[in-house]
C-alpha positions as CSV (number, residue, x, y, z in Angstrom):
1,X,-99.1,-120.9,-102.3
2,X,-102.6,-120.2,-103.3
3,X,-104.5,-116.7,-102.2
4,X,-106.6,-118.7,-100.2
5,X,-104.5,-121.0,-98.2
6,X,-102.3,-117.6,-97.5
7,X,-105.8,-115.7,-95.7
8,X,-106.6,-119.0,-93.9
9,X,-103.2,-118.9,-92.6
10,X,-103.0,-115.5,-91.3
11,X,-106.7,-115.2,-90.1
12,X,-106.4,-118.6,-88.7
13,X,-103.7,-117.5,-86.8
14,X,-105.0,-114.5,-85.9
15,X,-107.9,-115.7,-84.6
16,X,-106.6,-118.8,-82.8
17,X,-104.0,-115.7,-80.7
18,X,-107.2,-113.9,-80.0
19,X,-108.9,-116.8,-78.4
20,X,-106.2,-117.6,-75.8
21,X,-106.9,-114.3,-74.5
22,X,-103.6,-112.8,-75.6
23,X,-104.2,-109.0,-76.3
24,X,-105.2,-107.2,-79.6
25,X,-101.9,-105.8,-80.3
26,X,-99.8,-108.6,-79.6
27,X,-102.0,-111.0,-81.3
28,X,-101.3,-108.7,-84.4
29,X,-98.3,-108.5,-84.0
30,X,-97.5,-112.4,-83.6
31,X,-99.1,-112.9,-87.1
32,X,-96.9,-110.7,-88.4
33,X,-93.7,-112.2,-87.4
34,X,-95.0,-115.6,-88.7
35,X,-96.4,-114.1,-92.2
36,X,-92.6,-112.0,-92.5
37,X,-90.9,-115.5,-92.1
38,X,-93.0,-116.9,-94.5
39,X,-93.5,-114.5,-97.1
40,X,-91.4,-111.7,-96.7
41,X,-87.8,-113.0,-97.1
42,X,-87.4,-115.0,-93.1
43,X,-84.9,-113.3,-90.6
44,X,-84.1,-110.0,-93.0
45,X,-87.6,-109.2,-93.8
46,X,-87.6,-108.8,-89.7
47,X,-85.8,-105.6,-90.4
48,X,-88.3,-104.4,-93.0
49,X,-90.7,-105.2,-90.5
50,X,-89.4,-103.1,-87.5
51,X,-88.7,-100.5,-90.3
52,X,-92.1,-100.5,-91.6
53,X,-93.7,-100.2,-87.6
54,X,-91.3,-97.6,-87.5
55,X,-92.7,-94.9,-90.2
56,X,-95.6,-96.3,-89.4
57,X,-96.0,-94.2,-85.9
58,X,-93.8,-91.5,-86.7
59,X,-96.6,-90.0,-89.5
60,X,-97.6,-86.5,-88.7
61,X,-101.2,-87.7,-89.2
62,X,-101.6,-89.5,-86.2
63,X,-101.3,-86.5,-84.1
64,X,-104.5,-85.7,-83.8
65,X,-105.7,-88.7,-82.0
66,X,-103.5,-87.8,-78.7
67,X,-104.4,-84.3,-79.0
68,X,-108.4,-85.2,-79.1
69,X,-107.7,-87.6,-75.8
70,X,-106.3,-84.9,-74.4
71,X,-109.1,-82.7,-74.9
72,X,-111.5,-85.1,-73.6
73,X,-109.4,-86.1,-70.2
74,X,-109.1,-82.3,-69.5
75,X,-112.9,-81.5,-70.3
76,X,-114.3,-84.1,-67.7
77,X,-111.5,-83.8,-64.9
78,X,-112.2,-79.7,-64.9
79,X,-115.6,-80.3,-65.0
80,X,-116.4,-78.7,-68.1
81,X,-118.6,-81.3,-69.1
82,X,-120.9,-81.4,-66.2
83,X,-121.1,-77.9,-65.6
84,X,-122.8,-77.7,-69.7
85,X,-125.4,-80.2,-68.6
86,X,-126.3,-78.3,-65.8
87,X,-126.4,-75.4,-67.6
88,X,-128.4,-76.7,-70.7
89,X,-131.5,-78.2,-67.9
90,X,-132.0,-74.6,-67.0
91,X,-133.2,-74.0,-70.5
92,X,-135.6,-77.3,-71.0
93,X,-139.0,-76.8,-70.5
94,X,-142.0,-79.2,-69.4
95,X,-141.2,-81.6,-72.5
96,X,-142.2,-85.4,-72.2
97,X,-139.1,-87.0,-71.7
98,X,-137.4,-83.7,-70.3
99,X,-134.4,-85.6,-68.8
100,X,-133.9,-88.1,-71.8
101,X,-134.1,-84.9,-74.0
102,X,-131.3,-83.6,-71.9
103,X,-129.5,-86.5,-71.9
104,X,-129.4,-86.3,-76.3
105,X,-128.8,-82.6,-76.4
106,X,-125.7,-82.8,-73.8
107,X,-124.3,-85.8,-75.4
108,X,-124.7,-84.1,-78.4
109,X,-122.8,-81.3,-77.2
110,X,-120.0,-83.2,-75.6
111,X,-119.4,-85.1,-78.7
112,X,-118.3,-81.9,-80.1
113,X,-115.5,-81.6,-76.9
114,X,-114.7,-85.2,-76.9
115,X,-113.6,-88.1,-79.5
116,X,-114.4,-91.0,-76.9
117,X,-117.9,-92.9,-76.9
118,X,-117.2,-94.3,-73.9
119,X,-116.1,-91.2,-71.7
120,X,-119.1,-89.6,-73.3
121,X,-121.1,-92.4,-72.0
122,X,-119.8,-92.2,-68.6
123,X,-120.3,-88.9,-67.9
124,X,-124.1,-88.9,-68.7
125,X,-124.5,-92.3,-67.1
126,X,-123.0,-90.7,-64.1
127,X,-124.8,-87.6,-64.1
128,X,-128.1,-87.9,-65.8
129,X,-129.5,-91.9,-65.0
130,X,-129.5,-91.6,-60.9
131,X,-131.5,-88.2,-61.2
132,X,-133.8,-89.6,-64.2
133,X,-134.4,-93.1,-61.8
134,X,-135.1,-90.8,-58.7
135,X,-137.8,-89.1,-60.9
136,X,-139.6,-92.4,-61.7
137,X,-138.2,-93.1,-65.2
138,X,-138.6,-96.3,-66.1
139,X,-135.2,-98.1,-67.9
140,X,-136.0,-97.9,-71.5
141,X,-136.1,-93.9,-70.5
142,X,-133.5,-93.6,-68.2
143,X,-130.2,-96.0,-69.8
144,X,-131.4,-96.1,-74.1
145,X,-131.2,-91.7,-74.4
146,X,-127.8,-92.1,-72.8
147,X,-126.0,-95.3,-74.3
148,X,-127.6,-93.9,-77.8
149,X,-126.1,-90.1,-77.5
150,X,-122.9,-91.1,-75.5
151,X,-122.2,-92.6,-79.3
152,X,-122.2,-89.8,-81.2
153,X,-118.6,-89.2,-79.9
154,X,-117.9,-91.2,-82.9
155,X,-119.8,-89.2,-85.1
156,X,-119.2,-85.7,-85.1
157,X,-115.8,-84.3,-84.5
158,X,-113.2,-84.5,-82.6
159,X,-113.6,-88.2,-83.4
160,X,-110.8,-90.3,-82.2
161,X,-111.8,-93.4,-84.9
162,X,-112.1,-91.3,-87.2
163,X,-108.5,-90.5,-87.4
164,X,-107.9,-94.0,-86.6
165,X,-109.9,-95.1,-89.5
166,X,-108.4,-92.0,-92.2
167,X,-104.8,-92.6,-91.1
168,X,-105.3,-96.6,-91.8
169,X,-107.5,-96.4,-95.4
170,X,-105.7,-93.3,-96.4
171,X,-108.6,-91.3,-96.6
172,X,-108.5,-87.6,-96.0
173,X,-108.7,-87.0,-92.0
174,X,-109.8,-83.2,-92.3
175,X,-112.8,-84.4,-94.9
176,X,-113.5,-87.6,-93.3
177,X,-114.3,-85.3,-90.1
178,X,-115.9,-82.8,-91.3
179,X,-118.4,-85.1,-93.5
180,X,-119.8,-86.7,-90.4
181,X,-121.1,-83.9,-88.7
182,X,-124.6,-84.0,-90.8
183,X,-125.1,-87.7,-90.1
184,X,-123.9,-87.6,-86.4
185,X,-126.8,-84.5,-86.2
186,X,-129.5,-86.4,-88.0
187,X,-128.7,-89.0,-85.7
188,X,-129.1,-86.9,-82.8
189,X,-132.6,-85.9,-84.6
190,X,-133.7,-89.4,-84.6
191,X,-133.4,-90.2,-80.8
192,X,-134.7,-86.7,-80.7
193,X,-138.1,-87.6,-82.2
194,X,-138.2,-91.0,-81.0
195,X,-137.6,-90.2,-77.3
196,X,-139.9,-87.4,-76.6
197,X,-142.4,-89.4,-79.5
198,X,-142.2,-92.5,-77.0
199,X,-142.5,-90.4,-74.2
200,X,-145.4,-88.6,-75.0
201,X,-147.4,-91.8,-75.7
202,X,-146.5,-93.8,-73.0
203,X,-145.7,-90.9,-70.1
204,X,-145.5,-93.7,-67.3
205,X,-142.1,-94.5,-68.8
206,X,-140.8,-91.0,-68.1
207,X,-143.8,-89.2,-65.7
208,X,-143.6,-85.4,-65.6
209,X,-142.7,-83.2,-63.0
210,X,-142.6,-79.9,-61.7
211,X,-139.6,-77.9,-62.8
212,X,-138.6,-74.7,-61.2
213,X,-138.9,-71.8,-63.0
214,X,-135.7,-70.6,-63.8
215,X,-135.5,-66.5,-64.6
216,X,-134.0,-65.9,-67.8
217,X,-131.3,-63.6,-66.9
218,X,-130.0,-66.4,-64.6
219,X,-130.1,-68.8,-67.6
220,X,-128.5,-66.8,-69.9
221,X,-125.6,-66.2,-67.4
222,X,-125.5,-69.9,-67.3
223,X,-125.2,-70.3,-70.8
224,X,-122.4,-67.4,-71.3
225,X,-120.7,-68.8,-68.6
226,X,-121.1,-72.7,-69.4
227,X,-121.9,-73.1,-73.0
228,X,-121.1,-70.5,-74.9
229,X,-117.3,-70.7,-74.0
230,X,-117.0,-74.1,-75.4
231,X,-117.8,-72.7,-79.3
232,X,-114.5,-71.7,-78.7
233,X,-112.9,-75.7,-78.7
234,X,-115.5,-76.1,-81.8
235,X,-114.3,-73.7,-84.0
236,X,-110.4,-74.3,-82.9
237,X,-111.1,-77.9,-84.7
238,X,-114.1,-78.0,-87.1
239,X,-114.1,-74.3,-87.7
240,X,-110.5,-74.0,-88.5
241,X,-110.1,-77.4,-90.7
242,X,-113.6,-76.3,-92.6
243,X,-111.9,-73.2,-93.2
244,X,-108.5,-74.7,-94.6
245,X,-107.0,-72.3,-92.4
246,X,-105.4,-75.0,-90.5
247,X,-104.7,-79.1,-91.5
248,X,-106.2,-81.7,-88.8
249,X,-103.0,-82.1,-86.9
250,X,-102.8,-78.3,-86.5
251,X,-106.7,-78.0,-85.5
252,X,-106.2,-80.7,-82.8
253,X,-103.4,-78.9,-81.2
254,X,-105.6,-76.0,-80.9
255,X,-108.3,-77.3,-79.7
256,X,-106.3,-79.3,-76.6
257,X,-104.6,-75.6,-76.1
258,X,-108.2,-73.9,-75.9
259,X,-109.6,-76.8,-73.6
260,X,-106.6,-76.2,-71.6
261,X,-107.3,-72.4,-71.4
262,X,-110.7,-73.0,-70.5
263,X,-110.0,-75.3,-67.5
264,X,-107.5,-73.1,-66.4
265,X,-110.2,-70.6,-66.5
266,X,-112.3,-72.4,-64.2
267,X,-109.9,-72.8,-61.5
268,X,-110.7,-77.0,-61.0
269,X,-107.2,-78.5,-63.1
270,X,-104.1,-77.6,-61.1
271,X,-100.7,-79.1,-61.3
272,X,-102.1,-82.9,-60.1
273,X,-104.5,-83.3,-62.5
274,X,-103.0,-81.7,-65.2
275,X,-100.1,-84.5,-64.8
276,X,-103.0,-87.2,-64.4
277,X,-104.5,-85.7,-67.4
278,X,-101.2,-85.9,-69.4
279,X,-100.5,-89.3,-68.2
280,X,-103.7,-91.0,-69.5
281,X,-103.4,-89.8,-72.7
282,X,-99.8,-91.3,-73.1
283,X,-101.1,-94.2,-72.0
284,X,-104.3,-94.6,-73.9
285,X,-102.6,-92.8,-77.5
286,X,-99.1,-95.6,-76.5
287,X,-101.8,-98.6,-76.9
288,X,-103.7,-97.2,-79.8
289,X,-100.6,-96.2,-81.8
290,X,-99.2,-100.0,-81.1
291,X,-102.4,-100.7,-82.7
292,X,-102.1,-99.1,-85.5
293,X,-98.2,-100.2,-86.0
294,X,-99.3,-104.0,-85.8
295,X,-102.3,-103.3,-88.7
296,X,-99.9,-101.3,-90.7
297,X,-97.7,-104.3,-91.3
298,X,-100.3,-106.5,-91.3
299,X,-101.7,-105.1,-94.1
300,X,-98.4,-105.6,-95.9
301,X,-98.3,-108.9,-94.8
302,X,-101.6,-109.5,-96.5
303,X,-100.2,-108.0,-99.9
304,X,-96.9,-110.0,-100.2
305,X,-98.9,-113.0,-99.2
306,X,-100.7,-112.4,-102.4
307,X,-104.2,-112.6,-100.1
308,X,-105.5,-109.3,-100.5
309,X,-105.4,-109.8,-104.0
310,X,-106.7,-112.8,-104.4
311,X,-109.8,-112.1,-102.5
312,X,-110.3,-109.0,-104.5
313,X,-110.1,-110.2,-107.6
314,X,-112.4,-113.4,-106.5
315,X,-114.9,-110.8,-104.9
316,X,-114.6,-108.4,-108.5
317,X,-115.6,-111.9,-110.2
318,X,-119.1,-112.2,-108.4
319,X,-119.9,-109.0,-110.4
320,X,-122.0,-107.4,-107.0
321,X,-123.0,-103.9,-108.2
322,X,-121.1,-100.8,-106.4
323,X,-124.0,-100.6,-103.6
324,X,-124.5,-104.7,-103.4
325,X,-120.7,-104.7,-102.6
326,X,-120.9,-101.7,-99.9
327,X,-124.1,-103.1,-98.1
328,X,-122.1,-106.5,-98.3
329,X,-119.1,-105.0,-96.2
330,X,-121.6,-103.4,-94.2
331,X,-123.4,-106.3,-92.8
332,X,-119.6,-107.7,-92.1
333,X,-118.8,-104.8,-90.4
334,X,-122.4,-104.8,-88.1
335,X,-121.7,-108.9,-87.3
336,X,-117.9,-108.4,-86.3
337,X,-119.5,-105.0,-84.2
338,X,-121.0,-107.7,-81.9
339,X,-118.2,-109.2,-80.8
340,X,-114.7,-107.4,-81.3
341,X,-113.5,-104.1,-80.9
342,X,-113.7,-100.8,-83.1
343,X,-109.9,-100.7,-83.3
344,X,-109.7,-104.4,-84.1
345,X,-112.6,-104.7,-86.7
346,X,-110.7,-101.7,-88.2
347,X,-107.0,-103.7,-87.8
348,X,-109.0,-106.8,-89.7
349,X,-111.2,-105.3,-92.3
350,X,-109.3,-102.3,-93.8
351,X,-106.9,-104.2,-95.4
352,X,-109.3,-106.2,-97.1
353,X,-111.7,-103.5,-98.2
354,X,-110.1,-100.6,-99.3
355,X,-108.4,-102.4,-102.2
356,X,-112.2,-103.5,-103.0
357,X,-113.6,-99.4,-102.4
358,X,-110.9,-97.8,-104.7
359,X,-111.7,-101.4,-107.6
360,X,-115.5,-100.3,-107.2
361,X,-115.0,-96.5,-107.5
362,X,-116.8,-95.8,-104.9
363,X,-115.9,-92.2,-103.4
364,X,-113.6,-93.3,-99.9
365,X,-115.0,-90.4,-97.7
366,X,-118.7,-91.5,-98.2
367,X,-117.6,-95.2,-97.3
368,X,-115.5,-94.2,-94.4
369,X,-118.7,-92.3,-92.8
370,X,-120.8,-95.2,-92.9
371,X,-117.6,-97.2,-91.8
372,X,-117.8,-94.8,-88.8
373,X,-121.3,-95.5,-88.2
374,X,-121.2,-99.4,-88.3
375,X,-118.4,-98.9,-85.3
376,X,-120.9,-96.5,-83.6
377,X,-123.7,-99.2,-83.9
378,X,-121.0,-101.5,-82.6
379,X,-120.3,-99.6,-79.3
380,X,-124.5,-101.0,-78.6
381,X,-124.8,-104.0,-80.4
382,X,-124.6,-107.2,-77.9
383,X,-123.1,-109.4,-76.5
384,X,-120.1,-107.5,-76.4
385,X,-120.5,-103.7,-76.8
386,X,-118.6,-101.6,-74.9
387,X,-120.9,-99.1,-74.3
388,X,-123.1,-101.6,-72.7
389,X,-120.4,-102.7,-70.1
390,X,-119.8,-99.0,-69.3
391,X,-123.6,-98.1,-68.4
392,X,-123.7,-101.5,-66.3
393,X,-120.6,-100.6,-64.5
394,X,-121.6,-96.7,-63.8
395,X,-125.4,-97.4,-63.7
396,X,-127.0,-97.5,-59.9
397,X,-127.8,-101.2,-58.3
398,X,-130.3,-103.3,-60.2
399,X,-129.1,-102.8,-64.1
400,X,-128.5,-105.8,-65.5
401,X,-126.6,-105.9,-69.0
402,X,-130.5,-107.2,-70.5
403,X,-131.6,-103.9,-69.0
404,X,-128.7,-102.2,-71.0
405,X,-129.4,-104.0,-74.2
406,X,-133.3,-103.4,-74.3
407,X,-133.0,-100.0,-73.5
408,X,-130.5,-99.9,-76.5
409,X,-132.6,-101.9,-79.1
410,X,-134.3,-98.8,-80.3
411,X,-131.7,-96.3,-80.5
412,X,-130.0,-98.9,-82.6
413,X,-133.1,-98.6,-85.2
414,X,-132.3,-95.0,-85.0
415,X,-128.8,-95.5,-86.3
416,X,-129.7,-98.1,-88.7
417,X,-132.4,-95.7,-90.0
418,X,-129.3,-93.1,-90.9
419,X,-127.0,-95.9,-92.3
420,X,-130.1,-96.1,-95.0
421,X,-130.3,-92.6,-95.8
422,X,-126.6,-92.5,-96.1
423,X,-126.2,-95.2,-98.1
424,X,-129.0,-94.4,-100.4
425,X,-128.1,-90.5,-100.1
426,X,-124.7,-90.1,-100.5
427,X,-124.6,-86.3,-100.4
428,X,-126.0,-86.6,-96.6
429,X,-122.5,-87.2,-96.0
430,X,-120.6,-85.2,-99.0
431,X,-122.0,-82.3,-99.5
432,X,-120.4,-80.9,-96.2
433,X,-116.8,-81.2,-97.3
434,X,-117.3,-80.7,-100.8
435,X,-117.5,-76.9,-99.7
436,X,-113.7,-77.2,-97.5
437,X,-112.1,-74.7,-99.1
């Protein structure tokens, strides 16, 4: 059977599963079954298959991912999250946009606590939009700060995709995380400029107010008490994999221990939530790891087929440069953003373009950032982002998903904008963990 008639087959398939509604995972997993009786020797290559799912989630390299959930369910049921924000307005001035500026800086900060875009986005919605729409902000002010910073979960560790993403290309975890902590800041720089920028030429989108003094001795207390005890969760997993002093599985296991210490610190996670806590992490790391089995063998279903191959041979013949062939996959990668899933984009397209990355020689840590940041941009893009969903579910009465969407538009520029420096700039994203030691 030809290369081609093999992809139509399996993406055909795939596709036609997704449309009846039937989830990721089993979708996946259904094309699998057909491509083993197919290609991969009928009723005994079943066997391989259960074998291969098998080793495929019992890799010490996924452990990360449920320890980073972890941390994340623990830091917003303690209140460890909130309790920073409040901390970090004491020490904002009278700056045009003060409480968008707030909302970047936090969601900065919490990016560094936890791997999911979405919980990221939740808790500023929750917090920060009622107070900024009691103070007069207008919605390009109020939702685009906090749907643009609640994504930079993704992009500075602990990043849940971006183990997701290393385990699935076979690209270095500890590297892939530490390299996009300069392009999740510079993102945070953009909305930075472009925020208080927007806000200081058109004020009646965010009008000023009054803001309390607060003494200085009562904000730093705030910030020892607040802020300064989560450096501790930072260094326990970017410190210590910079370092080399611990691997990313290690790191992660820290870090939940610390964010566990810290709760307990507080007084606000007993015995209750602790088990809730525990419980949605199963849950949540039980579906993502079925994920990740169903892409596993579907990647190998791809390369017995003879599919994978043949497309990268066919794309090899077009002769695209290195960086013609990377902007190519980028552009996929932004059009898919708008309508499926991260984990599913990644379940697709990794398959497909890792063979193509290692034909190219193009360096698999640089490509896996600006993979990163395409599934970022994807959390915003519509119709279908999920960030967008979350700010219109948590967002007070009267935001429509067009509200959501036009207050993203900009912040998308923003990430765009980095994707071009990246891609043009490679050491933006490799200089950082070319000093690991």
């Amino acid at each position: 059977m030809e290369w081609y008639y093999a992809l139509l087959i399996i993406f055909g398939g795939l596709i036609l599963f997704m449309m009846t509604g039937m989830p990721v995972a089993f979708a996946f997993l259904l094309v699998n079954v057909i491509g083993v009786l197919i290609w991969w020797g009928g009723p005994s290559g079943l066997e391989q298959l259960i074998g291969s799912i098998h080793r495929s989630v019992t890799t010490f390299t996924y452990l990360p991912f449920p320890m980073f959930v972890l941390m994340g369910e623990v830091m917003f049921r303690s209140g460890l999250g909130t309790n920073m924000i409040e901390a970090l307005d004491k020490w904002l001035g009278r700056v045009p946009g003060r409480l968008g500026l707030l909302a970047i800086v936090g969601g900065t900060l919490v990016a560094t606590l936890s791997g999911s875009g979405q919980a990221s986005v939740a808790l500023l919605g929750s917090t920060l939009v009622p107070e900024m729409e009691k103070r007069g902000y207008k919605k390009p002010m109020s939702l685009g700060p906090v749907l643009g910073s609640g994504g930079l979960a993704v992009m500075i560790p602990p990043s849940n995709l971006a183990v997701i993403l290393g385990a699935l290309a076979m690209i270095s975890i500890g590297k892939l995380l530490i390299a996009i902590i300069i392009p999740g800041l510079l993102m945070a720089v953009f909305y930075t400029i472009y925020t208080v920028g927007r806000a200081w030429l058109q004020p009646h989108l965010a009008p000023p107010y009054d803001v309390p003094p607060t003494p200085f001795q009562e904000k730093l207390k705030s910030a020892a008490r607040d802020i300064l005890p989560l450096s501790l969760v930072v260094f326990a997993v970017t410190g210590l994999i910079f370092l080399g002093v611990a691997t990313p599985s290690e790191a992660s296991a820290c870090g939940a221990l610390v964010t566990f210490g810290l709760a307990a610190a507080t007084g606000k996670i007993g015995w209750k939530a602790t088990k809730q806590t525990a419980m949605t992490a199963v849950r949540t790391s039980v579906m993502v790891l079925f994920i990740i089995a169903g892409a596993t063998a579907f990647s190998q279903i791809l390369a017995f087929s003879g599919a994978s191959k043949g497309l990268v041979s066919f794309i090899l013949s077009v002769q695209l440069p290195p960086l013609g062939a990377v902007f190519a996959m980028m552009v996929i990668l932004l059009i898919l953003g708008m309508f499926i899933n991260a984990t599913a984009i990644m379940m697709i397209t990794i398959p497909i373009f890792m063979p193509i990355v290692k034909s190219i020689g193009v360096d698999p840590v640089w490509f896996g950032v600006l993979y990163l940041l395409n599934m970022e941009m994807g959390g915003t893009t519509p119709p279908f982002g999920l960030y967008l969903f979350v700010m219109k579910g948590i967002a007070p009465p009267g935001v429509t998903l067009e509200d959501c969407i036009r207050a993203a538009f900009p912040y998308l520029i923003c990430d765009f904008c980095v994707l071009m420096l990246i891609l043009v700039l490679p050491p933006v994203a490799l200089w950082l963990p070319g000093l690991m030691t």
